[in-house]
C-alpha positions as CSV (number, residue, x, y, z in Angstrom):
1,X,-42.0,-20.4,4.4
2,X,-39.3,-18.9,2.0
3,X,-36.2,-20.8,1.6
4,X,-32.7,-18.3,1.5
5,X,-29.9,-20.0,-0.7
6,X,-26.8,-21.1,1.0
7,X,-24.7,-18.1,1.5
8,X,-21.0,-18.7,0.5
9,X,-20.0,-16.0,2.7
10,X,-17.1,-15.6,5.0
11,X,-18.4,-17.4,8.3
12,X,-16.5,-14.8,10.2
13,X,-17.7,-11.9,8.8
14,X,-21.1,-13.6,9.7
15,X,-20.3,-13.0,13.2
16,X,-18.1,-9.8,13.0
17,X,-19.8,-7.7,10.4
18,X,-18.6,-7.6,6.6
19,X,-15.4,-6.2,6.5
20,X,-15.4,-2.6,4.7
21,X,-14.5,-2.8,1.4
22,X,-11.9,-0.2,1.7
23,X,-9.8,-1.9,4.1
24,X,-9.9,-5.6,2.5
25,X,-7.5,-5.2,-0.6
26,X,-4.3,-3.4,-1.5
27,X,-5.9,-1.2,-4.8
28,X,-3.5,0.5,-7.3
29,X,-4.6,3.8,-5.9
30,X,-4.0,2.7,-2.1
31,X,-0.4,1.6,-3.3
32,X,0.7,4.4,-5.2
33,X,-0.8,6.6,-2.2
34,X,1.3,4.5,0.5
35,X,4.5,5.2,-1.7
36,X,4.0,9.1,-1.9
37,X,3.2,8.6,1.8
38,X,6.6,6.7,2.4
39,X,8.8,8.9,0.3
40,X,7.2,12.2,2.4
41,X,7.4,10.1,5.6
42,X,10.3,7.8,5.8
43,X,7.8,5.9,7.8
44,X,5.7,2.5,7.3
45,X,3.1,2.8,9.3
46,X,2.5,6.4,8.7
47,X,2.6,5.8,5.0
48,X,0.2,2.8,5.8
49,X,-2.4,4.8,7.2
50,X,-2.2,7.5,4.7
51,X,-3.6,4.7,2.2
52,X,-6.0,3.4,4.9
53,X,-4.4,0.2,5.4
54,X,-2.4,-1.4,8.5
55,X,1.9,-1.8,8.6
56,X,1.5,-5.3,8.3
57,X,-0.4,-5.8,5.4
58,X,2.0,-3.4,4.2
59,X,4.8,-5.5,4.5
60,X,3.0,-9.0,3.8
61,X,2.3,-7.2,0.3
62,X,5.9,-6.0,-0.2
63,X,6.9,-9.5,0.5
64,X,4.3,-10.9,-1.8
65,X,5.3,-8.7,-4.9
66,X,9.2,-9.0,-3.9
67,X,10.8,-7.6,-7.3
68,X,8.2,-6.2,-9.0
69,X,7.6,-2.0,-9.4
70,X,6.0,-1.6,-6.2
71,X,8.8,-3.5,-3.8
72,X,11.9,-1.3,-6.1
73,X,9.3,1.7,-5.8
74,X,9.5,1.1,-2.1
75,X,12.9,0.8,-1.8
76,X,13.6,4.0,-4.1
77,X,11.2,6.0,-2.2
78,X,13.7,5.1,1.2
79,X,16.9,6.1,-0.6
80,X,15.2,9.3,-2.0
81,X,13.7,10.3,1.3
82,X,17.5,9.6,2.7
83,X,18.9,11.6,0.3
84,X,16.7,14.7,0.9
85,X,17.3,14.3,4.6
86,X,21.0,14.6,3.7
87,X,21.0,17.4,2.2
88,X,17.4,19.3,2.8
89,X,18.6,22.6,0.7
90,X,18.9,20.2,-2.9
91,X,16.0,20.4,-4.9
92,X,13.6,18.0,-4.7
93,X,13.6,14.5,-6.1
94,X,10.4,14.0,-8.7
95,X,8.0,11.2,-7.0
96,X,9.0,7.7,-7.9
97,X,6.9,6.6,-11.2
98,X,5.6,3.1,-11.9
99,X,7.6,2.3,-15.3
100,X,5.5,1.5,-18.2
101,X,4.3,-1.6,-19.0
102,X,5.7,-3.7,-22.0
103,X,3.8,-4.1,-25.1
């Protein structure tokens, strides 16, 4: 009889399934996609499900990284979006950009 090792898996995903990867973690590429969503969109859960992820962990993140890049991104992309709406014939805003990281 062959023994498995203890698995130090998640019991739930035992019973549910594993989780796809692609829907467990906010990546750099799924936030810079939600924020070129929400600038085109003006919308949460439509940028959301542009980068494959749900309104609510959308928020929950913004919360978690209050003040960083992404949450003054966020914001930016909203007034940018506003301002386009405003006046729809002035050209186009660039896409927000991350700034650069210090040395």
């Amino acid at each position: 009889m062959t023994q498995h090792p203890a698995s130090s898996a998640d019991p739930a995903a035992t019973i549910a399934g594993p989780i796809p990867p692609d829907r467990r973690h906010w990546t750099p590429a799924r936030q810079r996609l939600f924020l070129i969503a929400l600038l085109e969109s003006d919308n949460v859960a439509r940028a959301a499900k542009a980068a494959g992820m749900s309104r609510s962990s959308a928020h929950r993140l913004r919360a978690r990284l209050a003040g960083t890049p992404f949450d003054l991104t966020w914001t930016r992309a909203l007034a940018l979006h506003a301002e386009r709406m405003a006046d729809p014939l002035a050209p186009q805003p660039a896409p927000p950009r991350h700034p650069r990281a210090a040395p």
